[in-house]
C-alpha positions as CSV (number, residue, x, y, z in Angstrom):
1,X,34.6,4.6,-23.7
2,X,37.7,3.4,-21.7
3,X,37.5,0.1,-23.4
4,X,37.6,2.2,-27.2
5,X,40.6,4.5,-25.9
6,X,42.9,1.6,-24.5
7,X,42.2,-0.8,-26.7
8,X,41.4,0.7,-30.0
9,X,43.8,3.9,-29.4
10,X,41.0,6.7,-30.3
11,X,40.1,9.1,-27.6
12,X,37.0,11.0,-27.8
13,X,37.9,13.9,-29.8
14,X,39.5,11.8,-32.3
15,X,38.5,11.6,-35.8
16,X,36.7,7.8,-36.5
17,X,35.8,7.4,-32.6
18,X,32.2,6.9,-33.3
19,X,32.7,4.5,-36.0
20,X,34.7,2.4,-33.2
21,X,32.1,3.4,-30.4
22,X,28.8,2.8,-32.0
23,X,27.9,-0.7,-31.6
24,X,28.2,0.1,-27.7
25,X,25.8,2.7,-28.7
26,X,23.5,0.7,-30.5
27,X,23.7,-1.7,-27.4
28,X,22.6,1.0,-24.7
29,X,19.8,2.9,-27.0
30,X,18.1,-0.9,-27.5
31,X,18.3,-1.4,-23.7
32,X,16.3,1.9,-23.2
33,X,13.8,1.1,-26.1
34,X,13.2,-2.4,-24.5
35,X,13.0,-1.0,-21.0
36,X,10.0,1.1,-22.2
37,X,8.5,-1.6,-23.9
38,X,8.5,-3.9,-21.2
39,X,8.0,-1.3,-18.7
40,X,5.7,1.0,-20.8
41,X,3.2,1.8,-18.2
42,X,6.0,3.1,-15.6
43,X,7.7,4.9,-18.4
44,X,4.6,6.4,-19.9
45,X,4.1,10.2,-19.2
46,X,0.5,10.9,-18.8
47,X,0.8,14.4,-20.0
48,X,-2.0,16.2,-20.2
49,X,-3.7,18.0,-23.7
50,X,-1.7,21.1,-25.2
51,X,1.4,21.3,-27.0
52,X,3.4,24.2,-27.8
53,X,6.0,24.6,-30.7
54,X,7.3,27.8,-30.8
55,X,10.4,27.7,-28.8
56,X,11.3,24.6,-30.2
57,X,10.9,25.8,-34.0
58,X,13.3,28.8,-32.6
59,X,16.4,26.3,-31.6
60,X,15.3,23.9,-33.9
61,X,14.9,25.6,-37.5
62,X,19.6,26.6,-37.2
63,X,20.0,23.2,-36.7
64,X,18.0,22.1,-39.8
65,X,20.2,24.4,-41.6
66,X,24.0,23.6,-40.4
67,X,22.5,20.0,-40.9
68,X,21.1,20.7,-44.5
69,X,24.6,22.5,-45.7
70,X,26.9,19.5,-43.7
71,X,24.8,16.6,-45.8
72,X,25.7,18.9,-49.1
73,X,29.0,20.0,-48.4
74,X,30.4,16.7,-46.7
75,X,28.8,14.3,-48.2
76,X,30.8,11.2,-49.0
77,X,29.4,7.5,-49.7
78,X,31.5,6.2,-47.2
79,X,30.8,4.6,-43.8
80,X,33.2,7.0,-42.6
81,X,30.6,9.8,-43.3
82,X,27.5,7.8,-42.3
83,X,29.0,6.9,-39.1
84,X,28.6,9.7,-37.5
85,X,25.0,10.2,-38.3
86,X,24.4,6.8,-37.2
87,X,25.8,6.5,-34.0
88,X,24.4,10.6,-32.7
89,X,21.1,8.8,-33.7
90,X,21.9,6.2,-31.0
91,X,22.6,8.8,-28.7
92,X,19.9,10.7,-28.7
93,X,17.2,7.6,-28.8
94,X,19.2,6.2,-26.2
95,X,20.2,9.8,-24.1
96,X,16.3,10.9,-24.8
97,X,14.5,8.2,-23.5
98,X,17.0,7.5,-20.7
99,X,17.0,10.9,-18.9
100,X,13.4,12.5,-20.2
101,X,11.1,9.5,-21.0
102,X,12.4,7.0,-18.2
103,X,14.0,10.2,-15.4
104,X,12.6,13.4,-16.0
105,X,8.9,11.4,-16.4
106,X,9.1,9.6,-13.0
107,X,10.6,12.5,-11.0
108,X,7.5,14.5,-12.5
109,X,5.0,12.0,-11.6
110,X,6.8,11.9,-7.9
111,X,6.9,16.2,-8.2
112,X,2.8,15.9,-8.7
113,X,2.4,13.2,-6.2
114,X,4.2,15.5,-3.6
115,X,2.1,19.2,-4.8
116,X,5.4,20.2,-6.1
117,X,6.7,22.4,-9.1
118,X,8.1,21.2,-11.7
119,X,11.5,23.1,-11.7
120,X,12.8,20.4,-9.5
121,X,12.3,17.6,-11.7
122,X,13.5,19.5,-14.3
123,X,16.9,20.1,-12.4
124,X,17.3,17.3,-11.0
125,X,17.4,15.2,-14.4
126,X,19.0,18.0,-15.8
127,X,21.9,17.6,-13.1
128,X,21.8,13.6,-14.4
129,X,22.4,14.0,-17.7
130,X,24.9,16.4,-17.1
131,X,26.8,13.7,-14.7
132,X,27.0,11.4,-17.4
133,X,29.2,13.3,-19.4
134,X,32.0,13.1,-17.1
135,X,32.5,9.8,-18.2
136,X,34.3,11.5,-21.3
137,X,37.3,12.0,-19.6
138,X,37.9,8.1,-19.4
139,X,38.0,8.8,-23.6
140,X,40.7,10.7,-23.1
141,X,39.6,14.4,-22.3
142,X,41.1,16.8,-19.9
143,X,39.4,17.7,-17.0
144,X,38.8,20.8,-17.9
145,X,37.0,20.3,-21.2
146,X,35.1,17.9,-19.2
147,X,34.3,20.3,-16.7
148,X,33.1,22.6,-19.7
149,X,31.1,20.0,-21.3
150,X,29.3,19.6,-17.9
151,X,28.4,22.8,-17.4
152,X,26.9,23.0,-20.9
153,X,25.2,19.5,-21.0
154,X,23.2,20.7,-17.3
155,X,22.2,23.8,-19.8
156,X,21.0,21.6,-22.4
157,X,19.1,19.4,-20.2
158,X,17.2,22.5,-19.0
159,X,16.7,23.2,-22.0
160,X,15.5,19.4,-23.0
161,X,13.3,19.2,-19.9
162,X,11.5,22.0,-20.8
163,X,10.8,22.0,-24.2
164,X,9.4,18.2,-23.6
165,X,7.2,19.9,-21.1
166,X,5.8,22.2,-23.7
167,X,6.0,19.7,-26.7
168,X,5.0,16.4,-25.2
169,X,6.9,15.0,-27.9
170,X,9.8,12.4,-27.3
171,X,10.6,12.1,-31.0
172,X,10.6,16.1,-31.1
173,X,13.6,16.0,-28.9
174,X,15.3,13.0,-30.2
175,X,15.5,14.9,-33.1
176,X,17.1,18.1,-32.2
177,X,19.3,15.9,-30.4
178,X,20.5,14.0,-32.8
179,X,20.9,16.6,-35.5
180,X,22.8,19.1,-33.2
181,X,25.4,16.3,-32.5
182,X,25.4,15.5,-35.5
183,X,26.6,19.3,-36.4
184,X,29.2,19.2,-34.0
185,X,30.6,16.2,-35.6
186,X,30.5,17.2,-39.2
187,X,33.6,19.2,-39.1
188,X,32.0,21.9,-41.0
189,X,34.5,25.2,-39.0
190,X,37.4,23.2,-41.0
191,X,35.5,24.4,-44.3
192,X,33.6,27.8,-42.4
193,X,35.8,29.4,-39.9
194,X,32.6,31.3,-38.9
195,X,30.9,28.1,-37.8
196,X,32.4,27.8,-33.9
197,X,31.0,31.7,-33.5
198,X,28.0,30.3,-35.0
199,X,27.7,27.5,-32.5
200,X,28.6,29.5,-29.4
201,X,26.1,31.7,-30.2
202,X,22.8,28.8,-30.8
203,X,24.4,27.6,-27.4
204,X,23.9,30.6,-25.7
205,X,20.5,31.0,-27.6
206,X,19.3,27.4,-26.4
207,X,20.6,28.3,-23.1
208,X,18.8,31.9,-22.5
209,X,15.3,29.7,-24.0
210,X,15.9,26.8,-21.1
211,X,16.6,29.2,-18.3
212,X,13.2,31.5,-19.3
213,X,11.0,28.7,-19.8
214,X,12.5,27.3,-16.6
215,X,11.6,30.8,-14.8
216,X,8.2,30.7,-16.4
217,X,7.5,27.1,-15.4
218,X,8.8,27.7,-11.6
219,X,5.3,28.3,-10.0
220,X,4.1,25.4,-12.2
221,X,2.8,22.0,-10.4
222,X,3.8,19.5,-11.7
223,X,0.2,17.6,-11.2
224,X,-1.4,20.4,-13.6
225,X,0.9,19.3,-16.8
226,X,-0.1,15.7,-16.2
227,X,-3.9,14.1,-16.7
228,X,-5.0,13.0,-13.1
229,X,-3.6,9.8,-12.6
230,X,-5.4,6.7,-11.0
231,X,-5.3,6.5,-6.9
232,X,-3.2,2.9,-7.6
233,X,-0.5,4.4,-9.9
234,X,0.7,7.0,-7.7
């Protein structure tokens, strides 16, 4: 990010910086795909049977929309307009599998080795992902916004953590990931002044979800989400 912003001269609110900072995204979401290949039985997440979808479809099915109406209304065959789309894809393989898959998975299977919750795990990798974020303000943002963006990134890895507790699906998340960056960086509230409302408000929708599903999950072991695991992999 610091090498994009001195030596390109795009910060990270700047329009084209993803188009600049993608190929360092490609880089880091095929490190995290080749680290669970190698390492696929350490990454692996012995969840046990029983998925639930209906908080998911709830933060999910706005998303689909504002993505639906921003392939319509912005389209443009340009690399400028695929960019985008590309490189949030990137991010959420590579955010996904970094702090849920690889994180979140082994601080569960240490939770149910220990008799604990899972709420810890849970906060713990959401307090991670939220960390990474301040690396934004070597693109160029205030401390401030960063500040912001780390309060709402913890949020929204409560709300991940969760919701992969209840789905079991990686690609589930990567998915919502992806297409709720890829909202934010459609610049649809320059067509729809309405639109920043909009997203406040499916932020502090996501946000209420995470924090009840945390509170439901907070008497939760973590052992009795997971299949029983071997003596030797523990």
């Amino acid at each position: 990010m610091a090498y994009v912003k001195n030596s390109k001269g795009v910060g990270y609110s700047d329009p084209g910086f993803l188009e600049h900072f993608i190929w360092i995204l490609l880089g880091l979401a095929t490190a995290t795909v080749l680290y669970c290949v190698i390492f696929r039985r350490d990454a692996s997440i012995p969840f046990a049977e029983g998925r639930r979808w209906g908080a998911y479809a709830i933060v999910m099915a706005p998303i689909v929309v504002l993505f639906a109406v921003g392939m319509v209304i912005m389209f443009k065959a340009s690399w400028t307009f695929f960019a985008p789309i590309v490189a949030t894809l990137l991010v959420g393989i590579g955010e996904e599998i970094a702090f849920r898959q690889v994180l979140f998975g082994a601080l569960l299977k240490r939770s149910a080795h220990q008799g604990r919750t899972v709420v810890g795990a849970v906060l713990v990798s959401a307090l991670a992902f939220s960390a990474l974020h301040a690396v934004n303000v070597l693109g160029g943002e205030s401390v401030r916004k960063v500040a912001i963006q780390m309060v709402l990134t913890f949020l929204a890895g409560i709300l991940f953590a969760v919701l992969y507790l209840q789905t079991k699906s990686l690609l589930a998340l990567i998915l919502f990931h992806w297409l709720w960056d890829a909202v934010t960086f459609f610049g649809l509230e320059k067509t729809y002044s309405w639109l920043p409302l909009v997203m406040v408000l499916l932020t502090v929708l996501q946000s209420v979800i995470g924090l009840v599903l945390l509170l439901r999950y907070r008497t939760v072991k973590a052992q009795s989400v997971l299949d029983p695991m071997p003596a030797h992999s523990n």
